[in-house]
C-alpha positions in Angstrom: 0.0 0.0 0.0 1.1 3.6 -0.7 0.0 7.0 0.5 -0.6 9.3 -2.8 -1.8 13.0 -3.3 -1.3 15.0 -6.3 0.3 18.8 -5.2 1.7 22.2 -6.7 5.3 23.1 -5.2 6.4 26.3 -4.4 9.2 28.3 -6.0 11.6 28.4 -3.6 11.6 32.1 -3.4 8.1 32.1 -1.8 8.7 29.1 0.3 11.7 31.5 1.5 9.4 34.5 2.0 7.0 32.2 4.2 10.0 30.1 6.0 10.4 34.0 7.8 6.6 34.1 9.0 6.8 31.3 10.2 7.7 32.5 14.0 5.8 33.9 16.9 3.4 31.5 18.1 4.1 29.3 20.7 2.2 25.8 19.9 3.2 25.7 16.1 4.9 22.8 14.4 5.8 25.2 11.5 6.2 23.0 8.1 9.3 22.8 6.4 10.1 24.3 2.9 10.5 20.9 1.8 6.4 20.4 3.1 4.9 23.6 1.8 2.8 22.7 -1.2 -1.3 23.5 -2.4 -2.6 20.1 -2.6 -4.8 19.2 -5.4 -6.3 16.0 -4.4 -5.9 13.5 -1.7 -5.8 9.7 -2.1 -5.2 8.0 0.4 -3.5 4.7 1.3 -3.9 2.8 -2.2 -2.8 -0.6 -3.7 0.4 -0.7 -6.3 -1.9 -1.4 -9.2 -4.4 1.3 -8.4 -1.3 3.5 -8.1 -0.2 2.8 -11.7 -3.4 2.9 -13.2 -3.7 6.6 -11.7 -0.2 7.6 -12.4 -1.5 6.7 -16.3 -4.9 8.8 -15.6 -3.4 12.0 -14.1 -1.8 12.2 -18.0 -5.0 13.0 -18.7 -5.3 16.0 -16.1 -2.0 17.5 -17.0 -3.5 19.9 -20.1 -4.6 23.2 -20.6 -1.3 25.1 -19.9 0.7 26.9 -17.5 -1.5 29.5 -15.4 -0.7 31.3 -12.3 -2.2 31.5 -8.6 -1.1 34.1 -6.2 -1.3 33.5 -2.6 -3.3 35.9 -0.5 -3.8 36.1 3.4 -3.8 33.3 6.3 -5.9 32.1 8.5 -6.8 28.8 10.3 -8.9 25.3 10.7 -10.4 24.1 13.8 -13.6 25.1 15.6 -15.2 27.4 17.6 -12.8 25.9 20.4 -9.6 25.0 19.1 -7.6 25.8 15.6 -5.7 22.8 14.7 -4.2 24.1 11.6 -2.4 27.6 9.7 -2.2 28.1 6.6 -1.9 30.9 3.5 -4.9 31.5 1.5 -5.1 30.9 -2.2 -6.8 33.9 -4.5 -9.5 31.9 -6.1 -8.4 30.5 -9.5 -10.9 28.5 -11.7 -8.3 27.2 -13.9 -6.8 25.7 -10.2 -10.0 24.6 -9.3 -10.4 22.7 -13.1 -6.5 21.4 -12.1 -7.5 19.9 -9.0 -11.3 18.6 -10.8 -9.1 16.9 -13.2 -6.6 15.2 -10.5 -10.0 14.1 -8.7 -11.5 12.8 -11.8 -8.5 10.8 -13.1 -9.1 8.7 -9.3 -12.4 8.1 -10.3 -11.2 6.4 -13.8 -8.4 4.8 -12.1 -11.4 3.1 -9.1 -10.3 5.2 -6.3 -12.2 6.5 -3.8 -11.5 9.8 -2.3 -13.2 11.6 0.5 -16.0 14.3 -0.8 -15.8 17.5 -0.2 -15.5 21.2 -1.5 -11.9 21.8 -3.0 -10.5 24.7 -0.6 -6.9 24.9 -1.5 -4.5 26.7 0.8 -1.0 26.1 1.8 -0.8 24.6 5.8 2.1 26.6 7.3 1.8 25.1 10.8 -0.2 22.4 12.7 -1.0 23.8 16.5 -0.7 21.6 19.4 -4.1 21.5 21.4 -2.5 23.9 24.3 -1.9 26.6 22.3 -3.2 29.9 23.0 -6.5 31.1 21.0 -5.8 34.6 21.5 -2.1 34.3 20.5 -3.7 32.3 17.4 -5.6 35.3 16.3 -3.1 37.9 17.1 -0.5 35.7 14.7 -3.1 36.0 12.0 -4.1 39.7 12.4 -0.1 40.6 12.1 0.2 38.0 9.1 -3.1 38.6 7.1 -1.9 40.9 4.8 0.3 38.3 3.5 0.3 38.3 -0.9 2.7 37.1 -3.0 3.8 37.6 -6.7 1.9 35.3 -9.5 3.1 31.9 -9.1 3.5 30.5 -12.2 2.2 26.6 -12.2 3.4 24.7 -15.5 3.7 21.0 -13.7 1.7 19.2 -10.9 3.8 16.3 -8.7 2.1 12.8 -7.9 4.0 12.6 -3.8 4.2 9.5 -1.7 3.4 10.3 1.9 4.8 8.2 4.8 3.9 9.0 8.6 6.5 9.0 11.0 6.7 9.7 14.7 8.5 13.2 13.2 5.8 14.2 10.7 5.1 12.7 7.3 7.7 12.5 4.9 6.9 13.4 1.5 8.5 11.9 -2.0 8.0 13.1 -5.4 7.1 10.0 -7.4 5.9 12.0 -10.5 5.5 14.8 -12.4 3.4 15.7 -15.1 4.0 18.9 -17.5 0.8 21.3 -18.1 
């Protein structure tokens, strides 16, 4: 069995320009450059075979073209009671949303089932522990929200292994497909 999601990377200027806001708030597990992508689907634990058979589908996905996606604000999951994650925002982009449409799609064809739900796509810059402080949570937002960066130009989507470990997962690219 193998762990799969398909992901954009990040030029590693902006990864850069992140790595320095990622301070300031006690109870963060801040991601490392090498973790900071905008995933585009999600597929779980899967079976080699499966695996190939998607690998062949997401060829399918990788058309229409380079585009770009800018990044625009932060904020974070959780409830009412208790963010859990951080992340950057990601200006709404239909031709993203058509990307990750087409990376959900190929799972379909290739028998995979993925979890439904509305495509939100950010970038997770930190997971919190469950002690950390709500208001220090919303103060690091506030002082980080008008965070924008340049276009990002996206010509190429990764296919990454994902393995847990007690340190985090650890993330491999095992593809990549040309737009």
């Amino acid at each position: 069995m193998i762990r799969l999601f398909t992901a954009l990377s990040v030029p590693d200027d902006v990864a850069e320009t992140l790595k320095r806001r990622q301070t300031g708030l006690p109870g963060a597990k801040w991601r490392g450059e090498d973790h900071l992508h905008i995933t585009l689907a999600f597929y779980g634990e899967i079976d080699e075979r499966r695996a190939d058979d998607l690998a062949a589908e997401l060829e399918r996905a990788a058309t229409g073209g380079a585009f770009e996606i800018e990044l625009q604000g932060v904020g974070a999951f959780g409830d009412a009671h208790r963010s859990h994650t951080i992340w950057a925002g990601v200006v709404p982009s239909k031709r993203l949303n058509v990307l990750a449409g087409r990376c959900r799609s190929a799972a379909e064809r290739a028998r995979i089932e993925i979890e439904r739900r509305e495509y939100r796509p950010h970038l997770t810059l930190a997971y919190l522990k469950p002690q950390t402080d709500p208001a220090r949570v919303g103060a690091w937002i506030t002082g980080h929200n008008l965070l924008h960066s340049p276009p990002i130009r996206i010509d190429r989507f990764g296919l990454y292994s994902s393995v847990l470990t007690s340190d985090g997962s650890q993330y491999q690219l095992e593809r990549e497909y040309l737009l």
